[in-house]
C-alpha positions in Angstrom: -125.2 -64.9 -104.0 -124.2 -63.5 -107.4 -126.4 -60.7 -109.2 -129.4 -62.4 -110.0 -131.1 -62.0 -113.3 -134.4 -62.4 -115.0 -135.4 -66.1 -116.0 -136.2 -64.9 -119.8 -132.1 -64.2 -120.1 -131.7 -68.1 -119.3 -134.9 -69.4 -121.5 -132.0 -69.7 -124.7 -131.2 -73.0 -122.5 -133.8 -75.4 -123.1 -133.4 -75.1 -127.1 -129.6 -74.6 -126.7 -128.9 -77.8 -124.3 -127.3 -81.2 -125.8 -128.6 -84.0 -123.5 -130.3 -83.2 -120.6 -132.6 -80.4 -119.1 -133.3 -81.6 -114.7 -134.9 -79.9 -112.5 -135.0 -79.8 -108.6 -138.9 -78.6 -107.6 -138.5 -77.8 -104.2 -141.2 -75.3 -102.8 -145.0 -76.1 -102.0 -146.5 -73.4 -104.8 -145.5 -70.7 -107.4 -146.9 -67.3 -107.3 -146.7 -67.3 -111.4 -149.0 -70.7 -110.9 -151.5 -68.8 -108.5 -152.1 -66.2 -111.1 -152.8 -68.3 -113.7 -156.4 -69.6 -114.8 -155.4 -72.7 -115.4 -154.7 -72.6 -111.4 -158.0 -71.0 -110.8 -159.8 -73.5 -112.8 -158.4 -76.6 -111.1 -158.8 -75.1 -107.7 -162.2 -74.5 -108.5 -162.6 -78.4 -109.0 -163.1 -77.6 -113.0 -161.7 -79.6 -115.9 -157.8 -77.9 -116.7 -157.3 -80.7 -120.1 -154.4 -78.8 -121.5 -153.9 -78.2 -125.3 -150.8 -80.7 -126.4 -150.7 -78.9 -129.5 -149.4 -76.0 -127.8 -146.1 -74.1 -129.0 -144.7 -75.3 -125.5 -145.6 -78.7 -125.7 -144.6 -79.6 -129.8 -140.8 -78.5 -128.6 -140.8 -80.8 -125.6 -142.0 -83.3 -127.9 -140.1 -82.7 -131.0 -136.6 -82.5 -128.3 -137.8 -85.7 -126.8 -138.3 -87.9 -129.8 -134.7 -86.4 -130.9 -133.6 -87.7 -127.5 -133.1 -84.6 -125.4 -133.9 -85.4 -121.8 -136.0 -83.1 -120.0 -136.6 -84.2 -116.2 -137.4 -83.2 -113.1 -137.9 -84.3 -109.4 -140.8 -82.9 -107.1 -140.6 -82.7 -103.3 -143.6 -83.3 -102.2 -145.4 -82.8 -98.7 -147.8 -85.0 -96.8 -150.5 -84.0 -97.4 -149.5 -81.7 -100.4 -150.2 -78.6 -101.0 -152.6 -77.1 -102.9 -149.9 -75.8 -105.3 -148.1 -79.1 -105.1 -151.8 -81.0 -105.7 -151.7 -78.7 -109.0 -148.1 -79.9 -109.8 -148.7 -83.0 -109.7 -151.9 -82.9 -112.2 -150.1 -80.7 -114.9 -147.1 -83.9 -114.7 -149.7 -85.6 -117.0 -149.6 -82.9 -119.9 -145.4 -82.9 -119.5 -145.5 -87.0 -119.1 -147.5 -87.2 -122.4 -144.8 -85.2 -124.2 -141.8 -86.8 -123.0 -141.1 -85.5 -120.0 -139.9 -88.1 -116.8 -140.9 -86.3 -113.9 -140.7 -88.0 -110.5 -141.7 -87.6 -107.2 -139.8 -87.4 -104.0 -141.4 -87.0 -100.6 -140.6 -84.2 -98.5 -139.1 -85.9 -95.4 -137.3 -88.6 -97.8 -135.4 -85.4 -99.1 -134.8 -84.1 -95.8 -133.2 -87.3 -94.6 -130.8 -87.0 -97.7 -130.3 -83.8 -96.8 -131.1 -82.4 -99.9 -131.3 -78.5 -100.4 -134.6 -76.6 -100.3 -133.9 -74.9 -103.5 -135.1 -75.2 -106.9 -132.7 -74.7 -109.8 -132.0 -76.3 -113.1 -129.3 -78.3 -114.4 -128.0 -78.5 -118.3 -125.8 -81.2 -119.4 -124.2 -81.5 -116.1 -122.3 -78.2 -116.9 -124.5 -75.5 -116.6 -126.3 -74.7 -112.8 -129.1 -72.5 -112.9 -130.4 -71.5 -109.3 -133.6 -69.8 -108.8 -134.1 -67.4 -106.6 -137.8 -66.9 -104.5 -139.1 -64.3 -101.9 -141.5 -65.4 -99.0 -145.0 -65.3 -101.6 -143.4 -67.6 -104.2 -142.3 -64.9 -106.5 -139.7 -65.4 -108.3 -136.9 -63.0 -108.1 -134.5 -63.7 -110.7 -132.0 -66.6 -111.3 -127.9 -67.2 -110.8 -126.3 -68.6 -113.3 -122.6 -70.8 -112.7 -120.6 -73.4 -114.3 -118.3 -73.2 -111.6 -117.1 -77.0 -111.3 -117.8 -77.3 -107.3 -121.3 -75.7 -107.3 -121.7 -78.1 -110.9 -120.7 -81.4 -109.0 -122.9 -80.6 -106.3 -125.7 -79.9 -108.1 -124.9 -83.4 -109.8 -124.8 -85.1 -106.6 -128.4 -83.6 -105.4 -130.0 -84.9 -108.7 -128.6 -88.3 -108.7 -129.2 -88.9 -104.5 -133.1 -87.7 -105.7 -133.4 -89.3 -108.3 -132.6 -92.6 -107.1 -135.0 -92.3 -104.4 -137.9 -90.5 -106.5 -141.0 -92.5 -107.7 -142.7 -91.8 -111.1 -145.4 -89.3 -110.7 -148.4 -91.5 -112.0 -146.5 -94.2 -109.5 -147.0 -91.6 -107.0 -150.7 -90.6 -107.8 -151.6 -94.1 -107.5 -150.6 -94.6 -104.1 -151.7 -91.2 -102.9 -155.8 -92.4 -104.3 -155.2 -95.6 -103.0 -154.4 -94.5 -99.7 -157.6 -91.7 -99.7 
């Protein structure tokens, strides 16, 4: 593993890319999610409606309608998580700005033998790994556009994607199964 370094040096990405912004969510929760009162407020059963008119959400919009990509897969246990449960109900707010985010079960991606990581990957050219300690905290990320890491990384997204399912798809069969 190369030097890691903070996620904020990397942040320059998601304005600077050309077509596509994908993500591999791999983990059941995020300490940063835990802390949050948006987290605290869902987990407490309580209504988490998110503001679309939020800095955040205008440039995933404004990217999307210039035809940016921004897309991500979610491994997802049975039964989630309770950080994963939370994931999946903040897809809405990301959906309604252009996101495609899709869901993969967790022993689907095991059988592709998919990594266990999460990173990010830019226009197929750009590989940014992130890095977590045992509580979900994220340590830092490592950055590489070395080819072989690149192709790999291109190979994980398109074997996920493939088998990945829409997230409303997904929420549907998960309350009609309950």
């Amino acid at each position: 593993m190369s030097d890691l370094i903070p996620f904020a040096e990397v942040a320059h990405l998601f304005e600077d890319f050309e077509h596509t912004a994908w993500r591999l969510e791999s983990r059941t929760g995020y300490a940063g999610d835990r802390r949050s009162e948006e987290y605290q407020q869902f987990a407490r059963g309580e209504d988490t409606t998110e503001d679309l008119s939020d800095p955040y959400y205008v440039a995933r919009r404004e990217q999307t309608s210039q035809g940016l990509r921004f897309e991500r897969v979610r491994v997802i246990d049975d039964p989630p998580s309770d950080g994963q449960r939370y994931l999946l109900h903040r897809a809405q707010f990301n959906v309604a700005v252009g996101e495609d985010i899709r869901v993969l079960p967790r022993a689907r991606a095991d059988r592709l033998g998919l990594p266990r990581e999460d990173f990010w990957l830019f226009d197929s050219r750009v590989l940014v790994r992130m890095h977590f300690d045992e509580e979900d905290e994220l340590l830092g990320v490592e950055v590489t556009e070395d080819p072989a890491a690149v192709v790999h990384a291109c190979q994980v997204r398109d074997a996920a994607w493939h088998h990945a399912v829409r997230s409303a798809e997904f929420e549907a069969r998960v309350r009609s199964r309950r």
